[in-house]
The first five atom37 places (N, CA, C, CB, O) and aatype in JSON, in Angstrom:
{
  "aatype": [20, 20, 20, 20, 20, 20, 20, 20, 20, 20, 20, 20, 20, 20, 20, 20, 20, 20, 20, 20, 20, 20, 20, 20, 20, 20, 20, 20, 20, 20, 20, 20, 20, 20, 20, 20, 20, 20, 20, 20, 20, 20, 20, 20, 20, 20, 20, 20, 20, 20, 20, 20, 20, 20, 20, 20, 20, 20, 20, 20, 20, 20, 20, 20, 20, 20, 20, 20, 20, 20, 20, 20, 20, 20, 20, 20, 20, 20, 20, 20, 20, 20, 20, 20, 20, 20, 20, 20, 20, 20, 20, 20, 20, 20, 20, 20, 20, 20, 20, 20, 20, 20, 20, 20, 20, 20, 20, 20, 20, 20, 20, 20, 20, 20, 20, 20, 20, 20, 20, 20, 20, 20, 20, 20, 20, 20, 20, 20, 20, 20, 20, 20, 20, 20, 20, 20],
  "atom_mask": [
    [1, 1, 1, 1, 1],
    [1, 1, 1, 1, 1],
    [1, 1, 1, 1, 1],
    [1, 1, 1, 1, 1],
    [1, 1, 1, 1, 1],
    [1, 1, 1, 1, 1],
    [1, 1, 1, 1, 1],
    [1, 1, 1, 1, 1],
    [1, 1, 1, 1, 1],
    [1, 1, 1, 1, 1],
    [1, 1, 1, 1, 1],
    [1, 1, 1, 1, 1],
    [1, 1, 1, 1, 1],
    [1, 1, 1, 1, 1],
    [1, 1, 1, 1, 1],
    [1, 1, 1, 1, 1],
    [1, 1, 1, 1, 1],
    [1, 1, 1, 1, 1],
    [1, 1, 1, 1, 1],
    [1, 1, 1, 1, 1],
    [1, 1, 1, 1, 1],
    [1, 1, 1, 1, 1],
    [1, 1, 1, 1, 1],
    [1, 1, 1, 1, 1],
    [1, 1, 1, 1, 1],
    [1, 1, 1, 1, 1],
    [1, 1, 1, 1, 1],
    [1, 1, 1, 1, 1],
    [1, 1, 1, 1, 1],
    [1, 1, 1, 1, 1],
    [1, 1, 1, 1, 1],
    [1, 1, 1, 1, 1],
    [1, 1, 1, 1, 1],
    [1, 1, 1, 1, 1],
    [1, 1, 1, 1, 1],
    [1, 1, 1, 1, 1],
    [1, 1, 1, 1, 1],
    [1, 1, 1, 1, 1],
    [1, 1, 1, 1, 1],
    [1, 1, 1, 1, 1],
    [1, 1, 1, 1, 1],
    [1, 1, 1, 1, 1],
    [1, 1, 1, 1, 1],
    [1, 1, 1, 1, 1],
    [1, 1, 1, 1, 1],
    [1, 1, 1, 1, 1],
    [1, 1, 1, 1, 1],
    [1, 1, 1, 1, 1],
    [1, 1, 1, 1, 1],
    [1, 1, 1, 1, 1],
    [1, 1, 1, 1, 1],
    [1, 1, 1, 1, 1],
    [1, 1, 1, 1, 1],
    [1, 1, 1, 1, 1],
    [1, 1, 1, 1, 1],
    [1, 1, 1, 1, 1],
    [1, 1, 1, 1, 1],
    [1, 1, 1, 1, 1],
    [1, 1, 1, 1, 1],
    [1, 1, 1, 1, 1],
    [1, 1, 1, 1, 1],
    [1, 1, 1, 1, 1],
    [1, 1, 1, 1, 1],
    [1, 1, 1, 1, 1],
    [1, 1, 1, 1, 1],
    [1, 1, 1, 1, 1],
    [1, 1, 1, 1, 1],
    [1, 1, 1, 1, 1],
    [1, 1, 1, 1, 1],
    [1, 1, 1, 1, 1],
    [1, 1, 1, 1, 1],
    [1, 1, 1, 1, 1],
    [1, 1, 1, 1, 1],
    [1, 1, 1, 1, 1],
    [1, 1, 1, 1, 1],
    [1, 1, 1, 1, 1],
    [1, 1, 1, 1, 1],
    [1, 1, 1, 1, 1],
    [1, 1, 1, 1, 1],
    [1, 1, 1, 1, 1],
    [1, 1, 1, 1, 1],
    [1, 1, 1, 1, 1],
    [1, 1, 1, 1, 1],
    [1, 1, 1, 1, 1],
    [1, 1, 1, 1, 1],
    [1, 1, 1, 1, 1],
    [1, 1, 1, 1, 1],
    [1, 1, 1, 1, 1],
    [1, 1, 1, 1, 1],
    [1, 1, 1, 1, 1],
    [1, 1, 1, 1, 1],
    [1, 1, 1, 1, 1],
    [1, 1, 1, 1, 1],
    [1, 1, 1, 1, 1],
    [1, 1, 1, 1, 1],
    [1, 1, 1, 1, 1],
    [1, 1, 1, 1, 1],
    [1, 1, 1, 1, 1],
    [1, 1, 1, 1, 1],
    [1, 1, 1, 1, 1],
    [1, 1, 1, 1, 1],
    [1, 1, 1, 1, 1],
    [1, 1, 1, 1, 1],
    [1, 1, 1, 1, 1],
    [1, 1, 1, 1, 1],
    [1, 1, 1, 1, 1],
    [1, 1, 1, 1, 1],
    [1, 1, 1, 1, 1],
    [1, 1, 1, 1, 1],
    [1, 1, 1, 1, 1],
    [1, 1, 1, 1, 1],
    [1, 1, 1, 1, 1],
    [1, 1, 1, 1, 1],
    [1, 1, 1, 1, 1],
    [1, 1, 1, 1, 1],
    [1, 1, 1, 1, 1],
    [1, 1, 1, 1, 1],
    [1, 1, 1, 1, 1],
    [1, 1, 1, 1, 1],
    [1, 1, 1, 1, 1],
    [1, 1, 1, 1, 1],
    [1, 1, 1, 1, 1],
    [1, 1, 1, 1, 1],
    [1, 1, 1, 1, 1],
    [1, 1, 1, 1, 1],
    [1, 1, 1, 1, 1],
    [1, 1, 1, 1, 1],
    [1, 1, 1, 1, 1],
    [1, 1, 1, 1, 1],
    [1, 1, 1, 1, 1],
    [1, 1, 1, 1, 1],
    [1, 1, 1, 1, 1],
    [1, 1, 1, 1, 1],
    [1, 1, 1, 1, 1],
    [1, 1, 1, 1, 1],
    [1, 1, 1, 1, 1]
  ],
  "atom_positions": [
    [[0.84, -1.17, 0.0], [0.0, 0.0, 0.0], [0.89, 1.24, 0.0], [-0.96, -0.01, 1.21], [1.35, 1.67, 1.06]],
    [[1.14, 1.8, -1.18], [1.32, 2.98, -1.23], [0.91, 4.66, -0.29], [0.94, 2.82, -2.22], [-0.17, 5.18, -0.57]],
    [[1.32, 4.97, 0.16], [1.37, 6.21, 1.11], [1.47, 7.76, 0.2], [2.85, 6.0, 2.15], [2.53, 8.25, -0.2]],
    [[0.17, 8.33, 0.02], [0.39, 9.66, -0.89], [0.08, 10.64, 0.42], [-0.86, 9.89, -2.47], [-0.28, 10.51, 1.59]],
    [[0.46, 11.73, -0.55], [0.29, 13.0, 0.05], [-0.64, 13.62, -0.12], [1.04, 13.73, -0.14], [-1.1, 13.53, -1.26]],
    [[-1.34, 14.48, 0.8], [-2.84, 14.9, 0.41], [-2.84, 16.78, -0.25], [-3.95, 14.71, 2.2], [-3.56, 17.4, -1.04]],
    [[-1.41, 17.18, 0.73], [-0.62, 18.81, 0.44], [-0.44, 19.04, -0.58], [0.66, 19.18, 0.89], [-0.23, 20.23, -0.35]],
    [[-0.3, 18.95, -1.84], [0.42, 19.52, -2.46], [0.75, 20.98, -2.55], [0.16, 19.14, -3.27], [-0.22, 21.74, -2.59]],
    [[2.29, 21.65, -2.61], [2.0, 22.93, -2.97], [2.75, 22.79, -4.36], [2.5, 24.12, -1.89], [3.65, 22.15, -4.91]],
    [[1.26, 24.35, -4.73], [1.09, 24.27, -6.09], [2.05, 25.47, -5.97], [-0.47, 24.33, -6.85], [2.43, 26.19, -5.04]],
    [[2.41, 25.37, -7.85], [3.51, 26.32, -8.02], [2.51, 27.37, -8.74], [4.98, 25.73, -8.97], [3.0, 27.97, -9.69]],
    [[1.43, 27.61, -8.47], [0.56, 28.85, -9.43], [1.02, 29.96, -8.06], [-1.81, 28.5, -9.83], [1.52, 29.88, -6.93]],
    [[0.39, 31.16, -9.16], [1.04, 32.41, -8.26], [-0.35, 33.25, -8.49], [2.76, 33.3, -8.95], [-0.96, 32.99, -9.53]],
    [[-0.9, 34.22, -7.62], [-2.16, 34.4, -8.06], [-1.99, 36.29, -8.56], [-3.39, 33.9, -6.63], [-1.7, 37.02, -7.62]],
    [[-2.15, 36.91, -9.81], [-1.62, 38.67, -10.27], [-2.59, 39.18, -9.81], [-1.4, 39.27, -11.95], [-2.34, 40.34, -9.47]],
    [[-3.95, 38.79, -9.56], [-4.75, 39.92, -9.19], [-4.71, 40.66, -7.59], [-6.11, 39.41, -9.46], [-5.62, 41.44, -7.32]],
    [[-3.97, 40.46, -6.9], [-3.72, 41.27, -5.95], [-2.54, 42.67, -6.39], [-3.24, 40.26, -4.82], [-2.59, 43.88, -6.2]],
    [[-1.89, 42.09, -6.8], [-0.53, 42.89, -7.87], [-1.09, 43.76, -8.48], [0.27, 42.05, -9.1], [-0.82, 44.94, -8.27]],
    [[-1.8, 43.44, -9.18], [-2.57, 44.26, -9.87], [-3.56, 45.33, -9.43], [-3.1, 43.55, -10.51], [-3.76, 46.42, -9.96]],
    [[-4.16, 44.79, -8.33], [-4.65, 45.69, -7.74], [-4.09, 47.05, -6.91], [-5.2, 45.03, -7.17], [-4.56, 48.17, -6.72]],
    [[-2.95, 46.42, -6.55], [-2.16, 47.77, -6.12], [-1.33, 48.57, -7.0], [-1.27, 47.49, -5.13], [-0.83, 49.57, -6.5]],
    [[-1.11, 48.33, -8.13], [-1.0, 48.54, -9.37], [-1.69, 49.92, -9.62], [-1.52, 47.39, -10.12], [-1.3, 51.05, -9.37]],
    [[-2.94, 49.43, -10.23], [-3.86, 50.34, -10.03], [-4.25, 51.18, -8.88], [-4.69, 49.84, -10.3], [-4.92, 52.15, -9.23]],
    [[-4.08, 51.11, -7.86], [-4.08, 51.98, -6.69], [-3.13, 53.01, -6.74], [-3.86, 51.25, -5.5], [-3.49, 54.18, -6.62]],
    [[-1.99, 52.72, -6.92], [-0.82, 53.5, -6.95], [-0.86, 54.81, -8.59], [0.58, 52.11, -7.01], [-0.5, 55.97, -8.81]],
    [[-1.45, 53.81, -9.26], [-1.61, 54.62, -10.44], [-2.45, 55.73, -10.65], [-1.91, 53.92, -11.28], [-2.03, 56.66, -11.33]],
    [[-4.0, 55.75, -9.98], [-4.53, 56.39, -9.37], [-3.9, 57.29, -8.45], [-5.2, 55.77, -9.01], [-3.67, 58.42, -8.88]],
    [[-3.53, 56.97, -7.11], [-2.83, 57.8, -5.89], [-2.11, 59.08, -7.34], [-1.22, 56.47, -4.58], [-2.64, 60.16, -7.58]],
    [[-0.91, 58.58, -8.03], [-0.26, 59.66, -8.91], [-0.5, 60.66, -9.6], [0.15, 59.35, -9.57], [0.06, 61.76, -9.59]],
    [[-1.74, 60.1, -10.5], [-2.68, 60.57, -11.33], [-3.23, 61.84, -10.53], [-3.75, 59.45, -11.69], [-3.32, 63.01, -10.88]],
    [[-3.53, 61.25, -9.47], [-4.6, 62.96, -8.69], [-3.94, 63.75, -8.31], [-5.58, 62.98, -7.31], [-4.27, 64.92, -8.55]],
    [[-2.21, 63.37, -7.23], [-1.45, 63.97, -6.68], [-0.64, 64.54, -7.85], [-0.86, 63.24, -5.71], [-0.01, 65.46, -7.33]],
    [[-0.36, 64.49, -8.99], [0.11, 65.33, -9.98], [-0.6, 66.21, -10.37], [0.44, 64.82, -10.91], [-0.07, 67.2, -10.88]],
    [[-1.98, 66.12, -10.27], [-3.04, 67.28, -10.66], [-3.08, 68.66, -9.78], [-4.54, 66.64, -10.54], [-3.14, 69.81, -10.21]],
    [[-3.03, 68.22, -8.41], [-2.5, 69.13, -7.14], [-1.54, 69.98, -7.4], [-1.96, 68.41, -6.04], [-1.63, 71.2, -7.31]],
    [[-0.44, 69.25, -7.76], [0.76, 70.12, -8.5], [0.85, 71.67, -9.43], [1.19, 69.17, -9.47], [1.59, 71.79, -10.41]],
    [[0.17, 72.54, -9.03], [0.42, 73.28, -9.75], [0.68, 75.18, -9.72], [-0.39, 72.8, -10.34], [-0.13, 76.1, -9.64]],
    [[2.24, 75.17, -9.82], [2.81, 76.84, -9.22], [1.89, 77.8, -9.56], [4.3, 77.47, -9.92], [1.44, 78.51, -8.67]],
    [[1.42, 77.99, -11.07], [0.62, 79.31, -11.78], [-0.16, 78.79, -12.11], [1.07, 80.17, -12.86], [0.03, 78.24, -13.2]],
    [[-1.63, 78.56, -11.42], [-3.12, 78.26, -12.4], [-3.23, 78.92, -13.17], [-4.42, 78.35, -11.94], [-3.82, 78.39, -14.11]],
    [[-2.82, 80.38, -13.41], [-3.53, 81.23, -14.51], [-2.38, 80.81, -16.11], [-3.48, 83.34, -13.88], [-1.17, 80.79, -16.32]],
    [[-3.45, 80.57, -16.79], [-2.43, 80.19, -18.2], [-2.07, 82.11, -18.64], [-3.72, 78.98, -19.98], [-2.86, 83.05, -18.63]],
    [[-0.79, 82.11, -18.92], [-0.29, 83.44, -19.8], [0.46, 82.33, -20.31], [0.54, 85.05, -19.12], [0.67, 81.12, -20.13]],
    [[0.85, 83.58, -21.2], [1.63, 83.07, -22.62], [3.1, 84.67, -22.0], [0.14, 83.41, -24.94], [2.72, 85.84, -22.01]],
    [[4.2, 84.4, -21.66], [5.15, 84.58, -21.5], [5.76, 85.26, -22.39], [5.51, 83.76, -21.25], [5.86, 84.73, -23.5]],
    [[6.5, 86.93, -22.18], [7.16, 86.96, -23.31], [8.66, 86.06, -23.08], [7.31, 88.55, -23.7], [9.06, 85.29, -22.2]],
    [[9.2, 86.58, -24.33], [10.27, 85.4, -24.46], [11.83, 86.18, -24.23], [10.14, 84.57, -26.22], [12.1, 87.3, -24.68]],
    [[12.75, 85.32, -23.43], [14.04, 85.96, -23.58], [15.34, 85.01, -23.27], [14.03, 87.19, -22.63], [15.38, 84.09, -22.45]],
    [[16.17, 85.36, -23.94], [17.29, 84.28, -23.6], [17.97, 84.36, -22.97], [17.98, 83.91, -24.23], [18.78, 83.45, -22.8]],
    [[18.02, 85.78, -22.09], [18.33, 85.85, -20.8], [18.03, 85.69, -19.85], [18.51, 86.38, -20.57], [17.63, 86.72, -19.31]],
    [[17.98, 84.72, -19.2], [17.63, 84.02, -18.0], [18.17, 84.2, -16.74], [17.78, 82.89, -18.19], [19.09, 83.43, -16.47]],
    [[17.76, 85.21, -15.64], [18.57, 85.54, -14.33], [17.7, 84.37, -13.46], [18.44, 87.43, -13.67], [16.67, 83.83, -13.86]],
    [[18.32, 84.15, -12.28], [17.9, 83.02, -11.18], [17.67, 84.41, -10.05], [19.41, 81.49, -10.67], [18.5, 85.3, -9.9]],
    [[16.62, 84.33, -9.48], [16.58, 85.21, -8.4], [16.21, 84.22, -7.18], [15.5, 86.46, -8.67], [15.66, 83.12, -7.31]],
    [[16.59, 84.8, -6.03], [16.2, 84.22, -4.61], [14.89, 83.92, -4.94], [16.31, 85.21, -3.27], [14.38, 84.55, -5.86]],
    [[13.99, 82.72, -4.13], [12.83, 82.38, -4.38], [12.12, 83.18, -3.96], [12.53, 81.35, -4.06], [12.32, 83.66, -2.84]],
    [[10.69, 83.71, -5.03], [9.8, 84.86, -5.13], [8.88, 84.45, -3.96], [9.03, 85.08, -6.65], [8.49, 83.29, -3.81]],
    [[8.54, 85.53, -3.1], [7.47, 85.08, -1.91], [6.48, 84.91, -1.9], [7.29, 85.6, -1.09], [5.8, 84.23, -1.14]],
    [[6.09, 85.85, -3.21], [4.83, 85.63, -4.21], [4.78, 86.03, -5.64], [3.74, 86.32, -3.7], [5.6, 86.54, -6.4]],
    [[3.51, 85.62, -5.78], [3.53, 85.88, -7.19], [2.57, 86.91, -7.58], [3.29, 84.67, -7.93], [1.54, 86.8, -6.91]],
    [[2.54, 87.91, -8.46], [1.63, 88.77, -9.11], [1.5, 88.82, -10.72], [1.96, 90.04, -8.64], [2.38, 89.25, -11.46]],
    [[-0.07, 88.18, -11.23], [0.46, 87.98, -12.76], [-0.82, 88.88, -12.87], [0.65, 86.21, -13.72], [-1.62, 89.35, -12.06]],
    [[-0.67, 88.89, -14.2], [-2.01, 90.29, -15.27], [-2.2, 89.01, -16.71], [-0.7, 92.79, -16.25], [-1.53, 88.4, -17.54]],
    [[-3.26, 89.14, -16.35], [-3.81, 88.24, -17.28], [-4.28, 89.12, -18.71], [-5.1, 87.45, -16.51], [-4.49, 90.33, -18.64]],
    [[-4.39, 88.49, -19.78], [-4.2, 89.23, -21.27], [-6.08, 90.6, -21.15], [-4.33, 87.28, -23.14], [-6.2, 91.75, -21.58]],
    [[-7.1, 89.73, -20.41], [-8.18, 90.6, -20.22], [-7.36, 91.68, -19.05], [-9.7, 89.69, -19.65], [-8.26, 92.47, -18.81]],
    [[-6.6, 91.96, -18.51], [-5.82, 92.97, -17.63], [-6.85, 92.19, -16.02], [-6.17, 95.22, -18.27], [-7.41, 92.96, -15.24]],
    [[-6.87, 91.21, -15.89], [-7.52, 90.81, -14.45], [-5.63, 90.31, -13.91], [-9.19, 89.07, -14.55], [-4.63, 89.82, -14.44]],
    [[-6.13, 90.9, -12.44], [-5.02, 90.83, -11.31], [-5.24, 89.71, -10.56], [-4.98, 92.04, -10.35], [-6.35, 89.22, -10.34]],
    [[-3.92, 89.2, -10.05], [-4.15, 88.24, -9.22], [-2.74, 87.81, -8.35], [-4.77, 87.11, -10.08], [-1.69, 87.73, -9.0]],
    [[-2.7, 87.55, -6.94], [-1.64, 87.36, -6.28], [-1.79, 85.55, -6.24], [-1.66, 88.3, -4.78], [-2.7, 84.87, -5.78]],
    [[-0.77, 85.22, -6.79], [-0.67, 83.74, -6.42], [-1.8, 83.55, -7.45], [-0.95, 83.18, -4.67], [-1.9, 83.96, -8.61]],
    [[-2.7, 82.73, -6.58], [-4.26, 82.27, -7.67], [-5.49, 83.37, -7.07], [-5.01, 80.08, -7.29], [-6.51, 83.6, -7.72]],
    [[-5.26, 83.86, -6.03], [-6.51, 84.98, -5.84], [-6.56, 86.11, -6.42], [-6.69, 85.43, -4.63], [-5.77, 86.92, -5.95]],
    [[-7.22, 86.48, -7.27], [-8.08, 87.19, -8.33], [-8.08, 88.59, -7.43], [-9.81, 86.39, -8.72], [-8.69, 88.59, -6.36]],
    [[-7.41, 89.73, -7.85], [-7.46, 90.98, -7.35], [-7.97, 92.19, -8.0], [-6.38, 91.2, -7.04], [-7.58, 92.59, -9.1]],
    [[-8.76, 92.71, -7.35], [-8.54, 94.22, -8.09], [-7.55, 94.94, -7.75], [-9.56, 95.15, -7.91], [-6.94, 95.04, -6.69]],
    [[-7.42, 95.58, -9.03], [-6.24, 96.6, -9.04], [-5.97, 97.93, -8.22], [-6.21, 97.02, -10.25], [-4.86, 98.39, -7.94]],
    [[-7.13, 98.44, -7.9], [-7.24, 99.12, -6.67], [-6.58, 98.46, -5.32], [-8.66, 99.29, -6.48], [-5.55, 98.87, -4.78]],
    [[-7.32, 97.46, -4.92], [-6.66, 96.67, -3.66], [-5.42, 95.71, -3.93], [-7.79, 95.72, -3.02], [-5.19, 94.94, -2.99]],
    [[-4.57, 95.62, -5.04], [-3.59, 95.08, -5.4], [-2.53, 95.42, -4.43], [-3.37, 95.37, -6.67], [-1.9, 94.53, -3.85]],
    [[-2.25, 96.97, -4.18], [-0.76, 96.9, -3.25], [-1.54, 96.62, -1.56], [0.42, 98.87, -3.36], [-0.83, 96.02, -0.75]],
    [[-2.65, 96.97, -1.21], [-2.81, 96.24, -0.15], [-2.9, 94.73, 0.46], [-3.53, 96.64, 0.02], [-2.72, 94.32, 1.6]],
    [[-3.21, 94.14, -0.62], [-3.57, 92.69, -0.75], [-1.36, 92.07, -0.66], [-4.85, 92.35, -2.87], [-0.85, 91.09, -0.13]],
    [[-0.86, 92.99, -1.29], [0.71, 92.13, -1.69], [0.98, 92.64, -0.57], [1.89, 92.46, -3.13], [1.72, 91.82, -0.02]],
    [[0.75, 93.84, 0.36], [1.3, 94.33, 1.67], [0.87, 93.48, 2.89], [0.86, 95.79, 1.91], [1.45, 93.58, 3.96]],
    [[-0.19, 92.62, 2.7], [-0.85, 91.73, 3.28], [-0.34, 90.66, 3.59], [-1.7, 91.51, 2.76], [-0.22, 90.27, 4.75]],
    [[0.02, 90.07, 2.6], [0.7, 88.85, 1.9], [2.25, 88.47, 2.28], [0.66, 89.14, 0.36], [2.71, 87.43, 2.73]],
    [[3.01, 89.96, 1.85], [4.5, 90.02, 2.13], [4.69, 90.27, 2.99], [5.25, 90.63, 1.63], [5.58, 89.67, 3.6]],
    [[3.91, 91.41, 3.63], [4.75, 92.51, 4.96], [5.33, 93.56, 4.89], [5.76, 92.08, 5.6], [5.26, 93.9, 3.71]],
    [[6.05, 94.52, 5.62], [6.84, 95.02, 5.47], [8.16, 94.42, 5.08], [6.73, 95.58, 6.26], [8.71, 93.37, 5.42]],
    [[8.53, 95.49, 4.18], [10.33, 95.16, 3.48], [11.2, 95.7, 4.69], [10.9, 96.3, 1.68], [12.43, 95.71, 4.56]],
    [[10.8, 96.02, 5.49], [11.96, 96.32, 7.12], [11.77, 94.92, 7.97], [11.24, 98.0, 8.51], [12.34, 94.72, 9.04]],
    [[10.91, 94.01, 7.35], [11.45, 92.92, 8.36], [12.08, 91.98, 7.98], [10.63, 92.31, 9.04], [12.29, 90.94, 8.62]],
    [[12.61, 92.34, 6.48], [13.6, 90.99, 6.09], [14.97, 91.44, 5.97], [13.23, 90.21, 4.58], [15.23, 92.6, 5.64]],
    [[15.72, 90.69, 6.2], [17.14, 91.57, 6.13], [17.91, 91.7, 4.65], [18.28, 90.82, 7.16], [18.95, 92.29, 4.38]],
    [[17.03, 90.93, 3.81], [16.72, 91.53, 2.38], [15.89, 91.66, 1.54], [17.19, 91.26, 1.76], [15.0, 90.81, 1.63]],
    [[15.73, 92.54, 0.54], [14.06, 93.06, 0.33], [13.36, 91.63, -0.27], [13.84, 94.63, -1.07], [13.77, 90.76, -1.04]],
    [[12.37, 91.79, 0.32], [11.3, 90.52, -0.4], [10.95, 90.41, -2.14], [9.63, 90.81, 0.33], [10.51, 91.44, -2.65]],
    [[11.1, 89.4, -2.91], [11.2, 89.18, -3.88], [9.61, 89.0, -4.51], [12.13, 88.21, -3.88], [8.91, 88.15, -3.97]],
    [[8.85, 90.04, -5.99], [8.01, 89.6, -6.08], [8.29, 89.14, -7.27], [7.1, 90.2, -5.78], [9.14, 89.78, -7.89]],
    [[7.54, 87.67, -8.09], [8.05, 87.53, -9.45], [6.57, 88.24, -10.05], [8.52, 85.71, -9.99], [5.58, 88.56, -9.39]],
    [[6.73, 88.34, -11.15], [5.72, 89.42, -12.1], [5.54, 88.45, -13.3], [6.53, 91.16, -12.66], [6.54, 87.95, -13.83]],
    [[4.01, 88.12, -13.86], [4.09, 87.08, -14.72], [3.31, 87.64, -15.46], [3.84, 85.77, -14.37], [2.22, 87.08, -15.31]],
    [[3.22, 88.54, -16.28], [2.29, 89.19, -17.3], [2.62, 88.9, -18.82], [2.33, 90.73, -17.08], [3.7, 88.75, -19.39]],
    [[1.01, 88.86, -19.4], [0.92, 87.89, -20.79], [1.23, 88.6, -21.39], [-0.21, 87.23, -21.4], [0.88, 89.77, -21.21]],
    [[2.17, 88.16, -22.54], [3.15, 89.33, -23.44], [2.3, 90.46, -24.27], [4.14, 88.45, -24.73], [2.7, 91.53, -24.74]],
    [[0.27, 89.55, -24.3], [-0.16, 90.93, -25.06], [-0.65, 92.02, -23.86], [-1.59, 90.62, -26.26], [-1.6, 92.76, -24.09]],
    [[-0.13, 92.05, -22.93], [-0.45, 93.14, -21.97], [0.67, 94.01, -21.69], [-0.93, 92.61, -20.71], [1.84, 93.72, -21.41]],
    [[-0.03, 95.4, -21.83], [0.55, 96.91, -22.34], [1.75, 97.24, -21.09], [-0.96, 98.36, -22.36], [1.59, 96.89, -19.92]],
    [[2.75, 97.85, -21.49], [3.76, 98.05, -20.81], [3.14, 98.77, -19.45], [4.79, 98.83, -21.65], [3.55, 98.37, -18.36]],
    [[2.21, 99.77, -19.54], [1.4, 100.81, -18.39], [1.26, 99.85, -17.45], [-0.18, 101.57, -18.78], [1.79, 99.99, -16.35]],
    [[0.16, 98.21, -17.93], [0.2, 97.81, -16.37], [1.21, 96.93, -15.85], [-1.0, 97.16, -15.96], [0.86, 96.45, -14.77]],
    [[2.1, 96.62, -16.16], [3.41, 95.99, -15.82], [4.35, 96.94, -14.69], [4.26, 95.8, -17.3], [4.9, 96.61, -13.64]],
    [[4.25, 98.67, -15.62], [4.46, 99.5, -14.62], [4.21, 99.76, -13.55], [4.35, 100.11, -14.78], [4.94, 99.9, -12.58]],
    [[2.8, 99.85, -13.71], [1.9, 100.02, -12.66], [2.22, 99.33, -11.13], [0.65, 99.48, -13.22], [2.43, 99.89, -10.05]],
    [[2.15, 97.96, -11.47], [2.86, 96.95, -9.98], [4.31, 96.95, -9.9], [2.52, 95.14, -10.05], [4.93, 96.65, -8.88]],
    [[5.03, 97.42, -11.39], [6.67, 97.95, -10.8], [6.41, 98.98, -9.54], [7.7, 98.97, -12.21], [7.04, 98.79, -8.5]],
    [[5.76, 99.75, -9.62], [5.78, 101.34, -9.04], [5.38, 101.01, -7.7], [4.66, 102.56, -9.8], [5.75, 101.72, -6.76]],
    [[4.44, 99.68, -7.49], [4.09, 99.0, -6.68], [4.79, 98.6, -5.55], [3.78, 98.27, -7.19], [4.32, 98.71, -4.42]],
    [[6.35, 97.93, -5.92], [7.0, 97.49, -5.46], [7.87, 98.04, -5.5], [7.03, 96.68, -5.6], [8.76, 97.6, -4.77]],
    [[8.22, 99.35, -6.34], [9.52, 100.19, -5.45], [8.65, 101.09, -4.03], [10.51, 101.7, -6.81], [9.32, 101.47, -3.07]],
    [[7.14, 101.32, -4.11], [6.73, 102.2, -2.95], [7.2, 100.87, -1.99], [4.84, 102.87, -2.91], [8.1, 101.23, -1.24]],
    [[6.95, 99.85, -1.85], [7.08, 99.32, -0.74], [8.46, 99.06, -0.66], [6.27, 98.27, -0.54], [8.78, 98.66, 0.46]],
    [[9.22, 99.13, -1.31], [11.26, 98.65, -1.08], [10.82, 97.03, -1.81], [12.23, 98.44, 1.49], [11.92, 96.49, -1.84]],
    [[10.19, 96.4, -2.19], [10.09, 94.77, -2.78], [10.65, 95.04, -3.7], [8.77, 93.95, -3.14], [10.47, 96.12, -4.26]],
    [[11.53, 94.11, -4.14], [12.49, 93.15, -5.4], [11.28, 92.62, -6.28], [13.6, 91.51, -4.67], [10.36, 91.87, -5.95]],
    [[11.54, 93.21, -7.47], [10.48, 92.66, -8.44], [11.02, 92.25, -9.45], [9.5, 93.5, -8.86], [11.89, 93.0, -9.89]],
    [[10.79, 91.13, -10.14], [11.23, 90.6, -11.49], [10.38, 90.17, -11.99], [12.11, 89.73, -11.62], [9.31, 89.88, -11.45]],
    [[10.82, 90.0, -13.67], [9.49, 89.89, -14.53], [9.66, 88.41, -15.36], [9.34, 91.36, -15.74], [10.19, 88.33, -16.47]],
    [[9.19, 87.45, -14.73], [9.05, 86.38, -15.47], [9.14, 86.23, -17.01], [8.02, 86.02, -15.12], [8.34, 86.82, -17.74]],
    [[10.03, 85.54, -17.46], [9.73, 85.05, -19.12], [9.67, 83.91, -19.4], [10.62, 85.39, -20.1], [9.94, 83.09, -18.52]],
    [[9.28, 83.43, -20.78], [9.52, 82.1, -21.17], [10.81, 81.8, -21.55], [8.73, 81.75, -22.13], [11.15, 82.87, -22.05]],
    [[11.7, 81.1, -21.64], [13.05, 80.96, -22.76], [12.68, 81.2, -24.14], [13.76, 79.43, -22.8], [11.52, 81.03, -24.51]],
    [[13.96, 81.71, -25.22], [13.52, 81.53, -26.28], [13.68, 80.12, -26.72], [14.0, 82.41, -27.02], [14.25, 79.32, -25.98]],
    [[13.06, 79.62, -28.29], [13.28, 78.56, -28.6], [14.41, 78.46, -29.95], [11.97, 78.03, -28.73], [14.75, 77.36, -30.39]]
  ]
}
């Protein structure tokens, strides 16, 4: 009388758990890359091949091509524009160097309001620079 075994282990491997986290992870990326994002407002950049690196900007102030204002992603009027960035930044006497604003205005918008938030940021002592695209 022969003596078998009743155990066998099988050599199958089972993917749908694999897979399932697979897809989990792929998802998780998918949304957390959507989050991702410095400038909601689309401009179109003018262009230059001079490229300076400035200390990182504390905020941002862009002019959208309809001339609408906005710090960061909140939507400003231009009236309350230097109160809203005085809000935001602070005084330029409490950093021990002037606070940096970057300036992101769409290349079809008129030199006047570009000025306008320059003039902005020399009344308060703020470092202002004007964002571009690279050329190609």
């Amino acid at each position: 009388m022969a003596i078998k075994r009743r155990s066998k282990v099988s050599a199958e491997f089972s993917m749908s758990s694999m897979t399932d986290i697979v897809f989990l992870l792929l998802i998780f990326f998918m949304v957390t890359s959507t989050l991702i994002a410095p400038n909601a407002l689309k401009l179109l950049l003018p262009q230059s091949n001079n490229q300076t690196q400035a200390n990182k900007p504390i905020t941002t102030v862009s002019i959208t091509a309809d001339l609408t204002y906005a710090v960061e992603t909140q939507i400003v009027p231009f009236e309350q524009l230097e109160s809203y960035i005085q809000l935001k930044v602070g005084p330029a006497a409490s950093y021990t160097e002037p606070p940096t604003i970057s300036l992101h205005a769409d290349k079809s918008v008129a030199i006047e309001h570009v000025v306008k938030v320059m003039n902005i940021a020399k009344r308060n002592r703020y470092k202002l620079i004007l964002a571009t695209a690279p050329e190609n």
